[in-house]
N, C-alpha and C positions, 0 to 999 in steps of 0.2 A: 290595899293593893300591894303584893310584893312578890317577889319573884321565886320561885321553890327550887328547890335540889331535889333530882331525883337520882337518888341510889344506885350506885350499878353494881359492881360484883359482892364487895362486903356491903354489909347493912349499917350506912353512917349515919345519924342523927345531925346530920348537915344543914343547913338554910341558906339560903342569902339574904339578904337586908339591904334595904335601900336606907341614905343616908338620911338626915334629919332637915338636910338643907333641902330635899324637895316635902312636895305633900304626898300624905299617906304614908307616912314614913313606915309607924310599926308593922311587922308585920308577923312577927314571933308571939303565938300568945302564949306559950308555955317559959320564955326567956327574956328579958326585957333586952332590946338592943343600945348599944353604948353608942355614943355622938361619933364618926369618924373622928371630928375635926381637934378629940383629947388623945389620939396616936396614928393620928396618919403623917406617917414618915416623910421626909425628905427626898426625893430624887432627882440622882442629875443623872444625865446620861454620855454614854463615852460619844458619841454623834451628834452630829446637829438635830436640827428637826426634821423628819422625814417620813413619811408614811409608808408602808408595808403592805402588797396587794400580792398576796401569795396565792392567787387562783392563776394556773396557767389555760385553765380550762375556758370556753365560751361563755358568755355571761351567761347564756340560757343553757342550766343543766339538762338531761336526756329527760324525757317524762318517766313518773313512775309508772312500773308494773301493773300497783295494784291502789284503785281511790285510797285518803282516808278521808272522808267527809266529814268524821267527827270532830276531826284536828284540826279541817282547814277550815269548820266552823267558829271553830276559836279563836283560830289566828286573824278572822277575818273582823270577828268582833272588835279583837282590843289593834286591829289596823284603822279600822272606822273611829276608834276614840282616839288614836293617837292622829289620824289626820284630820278630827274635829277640833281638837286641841291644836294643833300648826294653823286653823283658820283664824280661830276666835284669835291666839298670840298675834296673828299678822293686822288681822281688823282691828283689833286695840292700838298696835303700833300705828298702825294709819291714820284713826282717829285723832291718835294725839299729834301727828305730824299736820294733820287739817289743822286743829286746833292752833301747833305753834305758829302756821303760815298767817290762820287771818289776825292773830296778837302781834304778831311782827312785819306786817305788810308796812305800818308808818314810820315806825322808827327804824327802820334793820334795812343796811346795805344792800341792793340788787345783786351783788352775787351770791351773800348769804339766803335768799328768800330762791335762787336758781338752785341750790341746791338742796334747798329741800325740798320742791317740785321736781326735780330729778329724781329725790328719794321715793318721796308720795307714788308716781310714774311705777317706780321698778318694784314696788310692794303692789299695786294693782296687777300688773302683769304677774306676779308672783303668785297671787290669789284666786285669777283666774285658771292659771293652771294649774296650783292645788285642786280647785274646784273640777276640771277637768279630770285631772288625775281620779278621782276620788268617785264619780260619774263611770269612767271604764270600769273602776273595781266593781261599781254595783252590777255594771251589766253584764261583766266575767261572771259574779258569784249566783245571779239570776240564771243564766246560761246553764253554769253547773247544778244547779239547784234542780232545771228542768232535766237533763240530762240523769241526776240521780233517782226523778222521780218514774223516768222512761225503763231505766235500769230496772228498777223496784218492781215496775209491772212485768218486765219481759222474766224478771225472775219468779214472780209468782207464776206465771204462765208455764215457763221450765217444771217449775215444781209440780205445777197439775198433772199436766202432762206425763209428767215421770211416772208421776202415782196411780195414774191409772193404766188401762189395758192399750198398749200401743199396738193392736192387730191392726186397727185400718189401716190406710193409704195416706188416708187423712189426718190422720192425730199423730202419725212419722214424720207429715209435710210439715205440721203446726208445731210438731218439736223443733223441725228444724230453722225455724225460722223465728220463734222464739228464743232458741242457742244462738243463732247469727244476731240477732237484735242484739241479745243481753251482752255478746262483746265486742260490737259496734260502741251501745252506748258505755263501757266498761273504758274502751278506747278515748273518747271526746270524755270522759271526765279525768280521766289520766292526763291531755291534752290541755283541758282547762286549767286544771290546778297546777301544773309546769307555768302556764301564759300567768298566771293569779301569782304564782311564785316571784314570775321575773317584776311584778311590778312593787314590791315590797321595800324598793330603797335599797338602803347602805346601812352599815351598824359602824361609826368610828369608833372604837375603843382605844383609850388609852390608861397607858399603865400608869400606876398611881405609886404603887409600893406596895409591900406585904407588911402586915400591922402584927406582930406578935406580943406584946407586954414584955415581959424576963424573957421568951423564947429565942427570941433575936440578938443574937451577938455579936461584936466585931469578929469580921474576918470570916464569919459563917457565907456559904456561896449559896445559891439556889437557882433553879432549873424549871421553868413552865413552859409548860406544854398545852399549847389548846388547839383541838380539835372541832370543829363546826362543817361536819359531812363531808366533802372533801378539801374544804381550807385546813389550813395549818397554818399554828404561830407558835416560835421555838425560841423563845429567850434565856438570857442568865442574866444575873446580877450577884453584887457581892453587900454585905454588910459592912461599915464603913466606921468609924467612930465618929463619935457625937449624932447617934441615929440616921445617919446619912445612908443612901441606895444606890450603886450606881449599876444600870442596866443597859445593855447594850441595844435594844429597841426600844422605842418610845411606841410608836400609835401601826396599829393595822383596823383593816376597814374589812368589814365579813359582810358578804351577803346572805339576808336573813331566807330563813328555808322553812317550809312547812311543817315536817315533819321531824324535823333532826333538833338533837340537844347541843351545849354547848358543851362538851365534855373540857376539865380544866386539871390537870395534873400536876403536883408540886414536890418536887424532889430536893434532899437537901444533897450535895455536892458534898464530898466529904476527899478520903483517898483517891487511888485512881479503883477501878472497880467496886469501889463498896459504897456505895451511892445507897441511899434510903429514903423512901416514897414516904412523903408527910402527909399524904392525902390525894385520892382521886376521885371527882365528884362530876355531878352531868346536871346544867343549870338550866332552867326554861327561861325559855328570850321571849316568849309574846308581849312579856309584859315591858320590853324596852322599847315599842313602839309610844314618844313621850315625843311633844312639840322641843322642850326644853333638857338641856344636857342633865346625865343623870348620875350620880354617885352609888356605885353599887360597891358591899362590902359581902364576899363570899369567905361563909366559914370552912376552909378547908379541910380541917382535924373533924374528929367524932365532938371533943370538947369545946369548939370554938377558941382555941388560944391563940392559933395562929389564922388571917386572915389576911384574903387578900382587895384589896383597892383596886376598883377600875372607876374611870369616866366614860361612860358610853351617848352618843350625841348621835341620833337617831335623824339621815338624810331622805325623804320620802322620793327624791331622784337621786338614781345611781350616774354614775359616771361623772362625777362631779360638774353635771352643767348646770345647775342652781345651787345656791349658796344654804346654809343650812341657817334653823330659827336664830339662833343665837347669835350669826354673824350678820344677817338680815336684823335684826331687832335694836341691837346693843349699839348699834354704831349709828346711830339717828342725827350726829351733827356734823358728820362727815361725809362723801362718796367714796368709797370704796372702789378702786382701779381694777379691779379681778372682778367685779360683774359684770365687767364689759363685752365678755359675751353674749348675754343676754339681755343688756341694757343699752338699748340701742340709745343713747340720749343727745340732744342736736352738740353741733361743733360750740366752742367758746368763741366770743364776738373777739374779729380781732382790736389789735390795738390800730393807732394813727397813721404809725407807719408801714405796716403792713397794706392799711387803705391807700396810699399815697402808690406802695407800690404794684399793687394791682392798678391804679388809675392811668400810674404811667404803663404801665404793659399793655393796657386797655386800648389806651393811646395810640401807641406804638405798633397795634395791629393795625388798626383804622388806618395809618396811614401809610400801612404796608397794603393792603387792602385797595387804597385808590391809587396808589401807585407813585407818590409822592416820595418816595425812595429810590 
């Protein structure tokens, strides 16, 4: 499984490559792909940590014009693998968190064993509406599915009708209401696939560095540009000595689209106006639908010499109100204060004297109460 470049105006023998620290890594059969982790560079950045949400637009883009049903059969496939995979990751993590509770119920302090019954708690609700989640798509892509096949017939009907002799009364009425059918349903699947769009999550990418071997020199600057339908992301960075990056964004979050490419452009900074495009290439994303964050190494040149590093971490809810696999999984001996949105979990017992002072307030009303005051 790996991710393709498709081609736009010159004709570049491009790839991308997913790194080796996930599975299915190769995906080049004509070029063996090199490990990231023998030159992927250093980067700091001129800013703290920050995320980047360049859509000023609705979250729900305008529906298209025209279906593509071939597309959004693809995107739907590797959406179903990539939220099979966010199940089974959460079901494991739960398992094993069962697991630690009933080996540490005798020996292990009560607040340690409350906390990971808080944890257990926030992975079931986690799971359930994965599972939710994942239930609507079927019955979006069901919907659409009807609707395409409603389509298909009003359009053979169009077509009969055209083909033959439209003198009656009758085969004018049956055209026309054929024609009205076929962009009613033309409509509701344009409808559909917008609604199937909006439920697609978040893509966080972040930057990694650009890996060139000899290519990369101190002091050399560079310019990316990525395009994702109407997102934009507009960085620089400079080259640094001792292979060091420094760029002035770190992370933006794209929302994933049906039918649109990831276009990524990489310009090397030079003079003032004499700037020169090291590569322009257009990357397919279905395949970033992944439970687990993902290293992706796109070849930007014709020859692969310079490349560029992303982390991309795949959120199946957009608007950040669930937490994503990795920050959900990896932190199993701790509670994390930022699920509190969604993790409704009971108060902490208090301590002595907090009880003392409620008893006296308690007190206190009671004999406000009969009048003893």
């Amino acid at each position: 499984m790996s991710l393709s470049v498709r081609p736009q105006r010159r004709v570049l023998v491009t790839k991308i490559n997913r790194s080796q620290s996930f599975a299915g890594v190769n995906s080049s059969a004509d070029r063996p792909f090199r490990n990231l982790s023998a030159f992927t560079p250093t980067v700091s950045r001129k800013t703290g940590s920050r995320v980047s949400r360049m859509f000023s637009m609705s979250h729900k883009s305008p529906p298209p014009k025209v279906p593509q049903p071939n597309r959004l059969d693809e995107v739907y496939e590797a959406l179903k693998k990539g939220l099979t995979a966010y199940l089974e990751v959460h079901q494991l993590e739960l398992e094993k968190l069962s697991t630690q509770i009933r080996e540490s119920k005798r020996n292990s302090r009560l607040g340690f064993l409350y906390d990971l019954d808080k944890q257990v708690k926030s992975i079931e609700r986690f799971l359930r509406r994965l599972e939710f989640h994942a239930s609507k798509i079927d019955e979006l892509y069901e919907a659409y599915c009807i609707q395409r096949r409603l389509r298909d017939g009003a359009h053979n009907m169009v077509k009969a009708y055209s083909t033959g002799s439209p003198g009656s009364r009758e085969a004018r009425e049956s055209l026309a209401e054929a024609s009205k059918g076929y962009k009613e349903y033309t409509e509701n699947m344009c409808l559909l696939e917008n609604e199937l769009e909006s439920q697609l999550g978040e893509f966080h990418v972040r930057m990694k560095g650009l890996a060139g071997f000899a290519r990369l020199c101190a002091g050399d600057q560079y310019e990316i540009f990525m395009k994702y339908g109407r997102q934009r992301w507009k960085l620089r960075g400079r080259i640094e000595v001792n292979s060091k990056q420094v760029w002035d964004s770190e992370e933006m979050v794209f929302l994933p689209l049906v039918t649109e490419f990831l276009s990524i452009k990489v310009t090397e900074l030079k003079s003032l106006a004499n700037h020169v495009v090291v590569g322009n290439v257009s990357c397919e994303t279905k395949d970033l639908f992944a439970a687990l964050p993902q290293v992706v190494a796109v070849d930007i040149n014709d020859l692969g010499t310079l490349k560029l590093s992303l982390e991309v971490t795949w959120n199946p809810f957009d608007k950040d109100d669930q937490p994503s696999a990795a920050s959900t999984v990896n932190k199993a001996s701790t509670v994390n204060k930022r699920f509190s949105t969604y993790n409704q979990s009971p108060p902490d017992t208090p301590s002595l004297r907090e009880q003392a002072f409620y008893v006296s307030v308690h007190q206190a009303g009671l004999l406000r109460t009969h009048g003893q005051w």
